[in-house]
PAFILUM-213200 format. One record per residue (C-alpha): residue number from 0; residue in three letters; x, y, z. Coordinates in Angstrom, 1 decimal. Layout:
N
+-----+------+--------+--------+--------+
|  nr | rest |   east |  north |     up |
+-----+------+--------+--------+--------+
| NUM |  ALA |      X |      Y |      Z |
...
+-----+------+--------+--------+--------+
END
This chain:
151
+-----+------+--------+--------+--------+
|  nr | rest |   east |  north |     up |
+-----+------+--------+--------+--------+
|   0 |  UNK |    0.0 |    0.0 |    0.0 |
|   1 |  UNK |    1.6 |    3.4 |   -1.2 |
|   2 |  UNK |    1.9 |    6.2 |    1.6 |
|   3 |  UNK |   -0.7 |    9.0 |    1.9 |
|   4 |  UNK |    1.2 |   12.6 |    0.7 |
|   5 |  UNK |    1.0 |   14.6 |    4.6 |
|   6 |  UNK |   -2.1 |   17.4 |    4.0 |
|   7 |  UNK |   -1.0 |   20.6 |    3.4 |
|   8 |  UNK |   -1.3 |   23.3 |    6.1 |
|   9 |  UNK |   -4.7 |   24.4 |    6.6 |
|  10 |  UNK |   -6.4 |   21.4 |    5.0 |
|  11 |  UNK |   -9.7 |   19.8 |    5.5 |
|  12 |  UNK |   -7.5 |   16.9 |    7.3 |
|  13 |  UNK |   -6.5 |   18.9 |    9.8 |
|  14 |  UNK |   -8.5 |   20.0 |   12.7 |
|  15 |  UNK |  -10.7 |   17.4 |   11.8 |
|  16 |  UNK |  -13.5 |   16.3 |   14.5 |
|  17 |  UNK |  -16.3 |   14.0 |   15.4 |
|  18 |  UNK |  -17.5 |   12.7 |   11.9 |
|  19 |  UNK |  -15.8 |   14.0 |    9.7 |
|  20 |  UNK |  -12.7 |   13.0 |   11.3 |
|  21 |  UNK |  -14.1 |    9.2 |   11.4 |
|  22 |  UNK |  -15.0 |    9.6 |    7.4 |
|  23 |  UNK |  -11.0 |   10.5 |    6.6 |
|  24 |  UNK |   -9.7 |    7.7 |    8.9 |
|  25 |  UNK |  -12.2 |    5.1 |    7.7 |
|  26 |  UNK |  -11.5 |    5.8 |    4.1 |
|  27 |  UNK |   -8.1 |    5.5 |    4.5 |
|  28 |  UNK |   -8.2 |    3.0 |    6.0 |
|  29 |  UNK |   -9.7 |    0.5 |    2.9 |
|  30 |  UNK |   -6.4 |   -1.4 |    0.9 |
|  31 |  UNK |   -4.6 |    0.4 |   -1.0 |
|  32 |  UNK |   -6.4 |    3.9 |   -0.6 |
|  33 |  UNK |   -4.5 |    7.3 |   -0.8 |
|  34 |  UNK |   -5.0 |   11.0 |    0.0 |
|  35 |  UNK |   -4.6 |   14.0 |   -2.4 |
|  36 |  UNK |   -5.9 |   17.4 |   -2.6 |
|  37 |  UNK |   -5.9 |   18.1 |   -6.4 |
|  38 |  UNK |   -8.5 |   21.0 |   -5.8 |
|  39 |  UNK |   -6.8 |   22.5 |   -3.4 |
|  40 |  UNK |   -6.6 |   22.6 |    0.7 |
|  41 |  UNK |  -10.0 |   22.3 |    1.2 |
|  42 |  UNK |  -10.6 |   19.4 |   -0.4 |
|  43 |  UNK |   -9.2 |   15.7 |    0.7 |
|  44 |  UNK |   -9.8 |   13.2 |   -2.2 |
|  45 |  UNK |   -9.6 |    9.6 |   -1.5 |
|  46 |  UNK |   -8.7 |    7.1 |   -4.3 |
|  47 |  UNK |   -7.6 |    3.5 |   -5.3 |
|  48 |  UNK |   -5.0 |    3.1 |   -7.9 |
|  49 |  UNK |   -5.5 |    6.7 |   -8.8 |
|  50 |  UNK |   -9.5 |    6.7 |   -9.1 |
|  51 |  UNK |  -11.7 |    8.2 |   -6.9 |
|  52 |  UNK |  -14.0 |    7.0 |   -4.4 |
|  53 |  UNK |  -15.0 |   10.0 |   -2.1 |
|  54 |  UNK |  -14.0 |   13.6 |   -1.4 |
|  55 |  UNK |  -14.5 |   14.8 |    2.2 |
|  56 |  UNK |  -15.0 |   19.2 |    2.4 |
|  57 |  UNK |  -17.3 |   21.6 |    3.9 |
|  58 |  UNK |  -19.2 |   23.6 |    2.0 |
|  59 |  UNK |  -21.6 |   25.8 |    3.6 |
|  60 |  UNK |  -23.7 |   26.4 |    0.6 |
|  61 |  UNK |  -24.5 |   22.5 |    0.7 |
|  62 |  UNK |  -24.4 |   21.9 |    4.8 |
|  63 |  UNK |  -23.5 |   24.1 |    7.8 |
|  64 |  UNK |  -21.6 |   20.0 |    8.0 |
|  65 |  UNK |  -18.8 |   18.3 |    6.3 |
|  66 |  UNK |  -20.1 |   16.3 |    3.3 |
|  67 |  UNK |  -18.8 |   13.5 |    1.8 |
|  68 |  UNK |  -19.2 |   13.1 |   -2.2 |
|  69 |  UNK |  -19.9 |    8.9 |   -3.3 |
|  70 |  UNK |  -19.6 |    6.7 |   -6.2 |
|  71 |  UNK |  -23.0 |    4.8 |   -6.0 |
|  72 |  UNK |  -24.8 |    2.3 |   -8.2 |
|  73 |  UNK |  -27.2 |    4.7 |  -11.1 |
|  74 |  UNK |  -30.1 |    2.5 |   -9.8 |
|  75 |  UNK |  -29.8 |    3.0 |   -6.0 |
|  76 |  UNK |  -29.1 |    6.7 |   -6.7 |
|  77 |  UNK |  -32.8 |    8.1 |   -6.7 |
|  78 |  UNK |  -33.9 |    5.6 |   -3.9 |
|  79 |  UNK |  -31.0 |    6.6 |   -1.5 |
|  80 |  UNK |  -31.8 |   10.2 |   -1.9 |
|  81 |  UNK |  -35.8 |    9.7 |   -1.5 |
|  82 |  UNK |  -34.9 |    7.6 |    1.7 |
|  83 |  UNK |  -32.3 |    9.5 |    3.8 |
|  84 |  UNK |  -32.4 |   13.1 |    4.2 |
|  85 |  UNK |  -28.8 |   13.7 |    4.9 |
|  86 |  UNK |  -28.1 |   12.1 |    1.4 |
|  87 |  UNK |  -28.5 |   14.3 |   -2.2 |
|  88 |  UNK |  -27.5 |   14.3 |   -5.8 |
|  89 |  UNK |  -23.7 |   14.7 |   -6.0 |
|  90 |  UNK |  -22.5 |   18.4 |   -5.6 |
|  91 |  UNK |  -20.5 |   19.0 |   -8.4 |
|  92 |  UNK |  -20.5 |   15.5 |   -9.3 |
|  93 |  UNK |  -22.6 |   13.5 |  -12.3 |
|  94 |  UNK |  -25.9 |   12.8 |  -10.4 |
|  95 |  UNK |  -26.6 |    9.6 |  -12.3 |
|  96 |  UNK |  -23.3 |    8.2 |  -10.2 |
|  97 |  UNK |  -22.7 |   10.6 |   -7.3 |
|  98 |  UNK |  -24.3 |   11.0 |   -4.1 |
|  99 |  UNK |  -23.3 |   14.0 |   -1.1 |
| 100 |  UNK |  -23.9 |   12.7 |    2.7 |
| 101 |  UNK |  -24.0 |   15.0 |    4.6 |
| 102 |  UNK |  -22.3 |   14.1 |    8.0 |
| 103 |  UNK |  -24.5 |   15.9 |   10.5 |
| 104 |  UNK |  -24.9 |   14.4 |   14.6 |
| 105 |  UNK |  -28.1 |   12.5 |   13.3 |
| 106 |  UNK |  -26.8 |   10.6 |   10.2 |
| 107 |  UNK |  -27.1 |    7.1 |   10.3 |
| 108 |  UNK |  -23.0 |    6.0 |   10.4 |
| 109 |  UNK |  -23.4 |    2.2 |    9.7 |
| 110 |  UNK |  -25.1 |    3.6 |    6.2 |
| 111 |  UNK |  -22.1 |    6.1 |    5.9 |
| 112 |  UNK |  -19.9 |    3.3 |    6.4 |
| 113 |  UNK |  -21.3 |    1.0 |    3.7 |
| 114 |  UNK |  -21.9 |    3.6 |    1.4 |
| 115 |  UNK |  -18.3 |    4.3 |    2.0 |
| 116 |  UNK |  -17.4 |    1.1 |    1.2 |
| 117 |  UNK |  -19.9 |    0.8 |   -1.2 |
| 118 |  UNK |  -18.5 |    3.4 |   -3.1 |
| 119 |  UNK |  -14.8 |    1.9 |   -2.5 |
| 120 |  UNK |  -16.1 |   -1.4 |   -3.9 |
| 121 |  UNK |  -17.5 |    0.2 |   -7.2 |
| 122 |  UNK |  -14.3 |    1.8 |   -8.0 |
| 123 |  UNK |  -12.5 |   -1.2 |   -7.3 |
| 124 |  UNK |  -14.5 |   -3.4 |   -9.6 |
| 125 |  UNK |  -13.9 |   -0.7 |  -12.5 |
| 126 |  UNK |  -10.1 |   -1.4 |  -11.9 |
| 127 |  UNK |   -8.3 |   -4.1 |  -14.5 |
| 128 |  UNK |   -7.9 |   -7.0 |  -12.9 |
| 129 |  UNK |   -4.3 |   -7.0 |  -12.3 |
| 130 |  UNK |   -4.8 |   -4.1 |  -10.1 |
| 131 |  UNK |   -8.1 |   -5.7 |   -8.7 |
| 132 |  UNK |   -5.9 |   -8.9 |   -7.8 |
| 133 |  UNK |   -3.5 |   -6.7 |   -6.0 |
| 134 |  UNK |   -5.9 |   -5.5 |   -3.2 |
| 135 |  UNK |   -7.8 |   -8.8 |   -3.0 |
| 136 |  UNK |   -4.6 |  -10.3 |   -0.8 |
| 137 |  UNK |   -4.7 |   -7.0 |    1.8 |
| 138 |  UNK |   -8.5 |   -6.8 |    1.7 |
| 139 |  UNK |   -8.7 |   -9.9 |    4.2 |
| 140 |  UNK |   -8.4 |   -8.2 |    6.6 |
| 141 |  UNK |  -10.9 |   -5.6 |    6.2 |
| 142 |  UNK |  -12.6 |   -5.3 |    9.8 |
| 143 |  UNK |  -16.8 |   -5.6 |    9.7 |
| 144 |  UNK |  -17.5 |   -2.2 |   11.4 |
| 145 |  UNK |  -15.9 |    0.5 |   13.2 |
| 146 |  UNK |  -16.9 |    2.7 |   16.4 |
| 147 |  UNK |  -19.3 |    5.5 |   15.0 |
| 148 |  UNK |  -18.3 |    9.3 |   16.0 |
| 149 |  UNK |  -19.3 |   10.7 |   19.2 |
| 150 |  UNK |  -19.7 |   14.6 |   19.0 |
+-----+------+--------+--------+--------+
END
């Protein structure tokens, strides 16, 4: 697994509490994920073998919360939007493929943590399959669920 680039100063990464804080450290913690910031400070994109799977930031026209932008299934999409309402069309993202949780006190963390995964998962499956076969030997040991945030 390649080594996470340190966050520039003034980053999203640090200073980071409660959930959003849990969001950074749970998606780096899936095989072979790393950290950049391509758009700048603000902005902590998460990717496997150089393609996306989630970018954490705050954007206070979308939340007074951090939100975290998702690769999810065209299908479950609408459904996941109609049934959560800390979940919406991808800011700045295709809508047919991205979804923004927002990570507010009341959001449902076990879903935040499967859509993370989730979204992991879908990225993974786009990979070729030599680079698929080299995160199926350190994805064994991927734990079932981690301690949700306490604000």
């Amino acid at each position: 697994m390649s080594e996470s680039p340190r966050p520039a100063r003034g980053s999203v990464s640090r200073g980071l509490a409660g959930a959003a804080q849990w969001c950074h450290d749970g998606c780096l913690a899936l095989p072979g994920a790393t950290l950049d910031q391509p758009f700048g400070p603000h902005l902590d994109v998460f990717r496997v073998h150089g393609k996306m799977f989630a970018l954490l930031t705050h954007n206070p026209r979308v939340s007074e919360h951090m939100i975290v932008n998702l690769k999810a299934e065209p299908n479950e999409v609408p459904l996941l939007i109609a049934e959560h309402d800390n979940i919406r069309p991808g800011f700045h993202m295709n809508k047919r493929h991205w979804i923004t949780v927002e990570l507010s006190p009341d959001a449902d963390f076990e879903l935040v943590e499967e859509l993370v995964e989730d979204s992991y998962d879908n990225v993974v499956a786009g990979l070729p399959a030599r680079l698929r076969s080299s995160l199926d030997s350190i994805s064994r040991g991927r734990s079932a669920h981690r301690d949700v945030p306490r604000d």
